[in-house]
N, C-alpha and C positions, 0 to 999 in steps of 0.2 A: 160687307158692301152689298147694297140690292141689287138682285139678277138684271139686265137690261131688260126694258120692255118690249125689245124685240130679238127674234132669230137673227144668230153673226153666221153668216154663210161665209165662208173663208176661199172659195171657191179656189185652193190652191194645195198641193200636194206638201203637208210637213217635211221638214226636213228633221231627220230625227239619226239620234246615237245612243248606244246603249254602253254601260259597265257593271260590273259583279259587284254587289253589296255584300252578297256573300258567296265564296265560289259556287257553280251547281246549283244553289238552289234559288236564290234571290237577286234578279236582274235590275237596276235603276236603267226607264224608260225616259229618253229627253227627249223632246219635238217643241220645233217653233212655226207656227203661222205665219206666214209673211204674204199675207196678199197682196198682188204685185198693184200700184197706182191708189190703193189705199193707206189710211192714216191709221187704220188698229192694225197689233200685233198681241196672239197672244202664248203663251208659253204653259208647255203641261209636263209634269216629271211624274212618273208613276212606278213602283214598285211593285214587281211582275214576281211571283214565287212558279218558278220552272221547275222540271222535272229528267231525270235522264229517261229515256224507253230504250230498251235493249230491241235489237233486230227480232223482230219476228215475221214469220211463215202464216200469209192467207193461202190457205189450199187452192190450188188446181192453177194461180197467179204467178205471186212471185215474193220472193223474202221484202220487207221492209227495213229500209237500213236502220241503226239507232237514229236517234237524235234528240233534243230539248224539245220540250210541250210545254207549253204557259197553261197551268194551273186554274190563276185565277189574278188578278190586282187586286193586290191587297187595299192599296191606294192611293191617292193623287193630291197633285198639287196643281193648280190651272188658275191662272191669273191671265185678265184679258186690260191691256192697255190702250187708249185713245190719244194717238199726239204724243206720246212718251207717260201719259198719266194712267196710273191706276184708277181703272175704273170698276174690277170687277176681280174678287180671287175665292178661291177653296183653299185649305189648308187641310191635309189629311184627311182628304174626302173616301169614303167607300163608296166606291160604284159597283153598278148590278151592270152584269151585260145583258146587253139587245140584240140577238146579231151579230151586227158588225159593229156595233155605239156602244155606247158607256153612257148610264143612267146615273145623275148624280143628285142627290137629295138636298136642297141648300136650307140655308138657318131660314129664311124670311118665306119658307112655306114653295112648295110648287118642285122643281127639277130643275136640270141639264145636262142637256142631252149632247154628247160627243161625236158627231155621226161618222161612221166608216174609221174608225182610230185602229178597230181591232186588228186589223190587217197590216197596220207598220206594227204595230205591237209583233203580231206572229213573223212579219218576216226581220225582225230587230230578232226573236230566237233562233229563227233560221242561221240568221247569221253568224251566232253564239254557236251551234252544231257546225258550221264550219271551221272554225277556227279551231275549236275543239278536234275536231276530223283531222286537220293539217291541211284544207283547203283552201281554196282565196277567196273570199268572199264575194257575191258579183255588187 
């Protein structure tokens, strides 16, 4: 399907949950858009490859505890709907990160651009390191 010819500003914070594809190393990323008084919603699932770090020591600071690193997304699923209809999707897309976005190369020439996702992505491992730890996750 062709990109939309304009920028979808979502103006709205995902709501998003993560599960193990594979324990430890491969996390499935889910978020849905739901901009509140509008008629699009759109849905993105991506597959995050993590990593354990063991506690280490910055001199003269303080130890850093273990926990899970996001690697890299390997990649994504991102369909965008209008009124309930499919208007727009990826299918096993590889994105390059920006920052804090996701660059995403589509069939019909040009990109799409994620903006700010990286940050539920890292704290969706955050949250993986707590449970792991025996924590409650906030």
């Amino acid at each position: 399907m062709p990109l939309p010819d304009h920028e979808l500003d979502f103006k709205s914070t995902p709501g998003f949950e993560e599960s193990w594809l594979k324990e430890n190393q491969l996390l499935e990323f889910r978020c849905e858009f739901k901009p509140t008084g509008q008629r699009i919603r759109a849905r993105l699932r991506a597959r995050l490859s993590v990593a354990w770090r063991d506690a280490y020591r910055v001199p003269f600071l303080a130890e850093i505890p273990p926990k899970f690193v996001l690697i890299k997304v390997d990649n994504l699923d991102f369909v965008v709907a209008l009124d309930g209809k499919r208007v727009f999707d990826l299918v096993e897309a590889r994105p390059e990160r920006n920052g804090h976005s996701l660059v995403v190369p589509v069939r019909f020439g040009g990109s799409l651009q994620i903006s700010n996702i990286v940050h539920s992505m890292n704290a969706s491992v955050e949250r993986m390191t707590d449970l792991r730890s025996g924590q409650t996750p906030a």
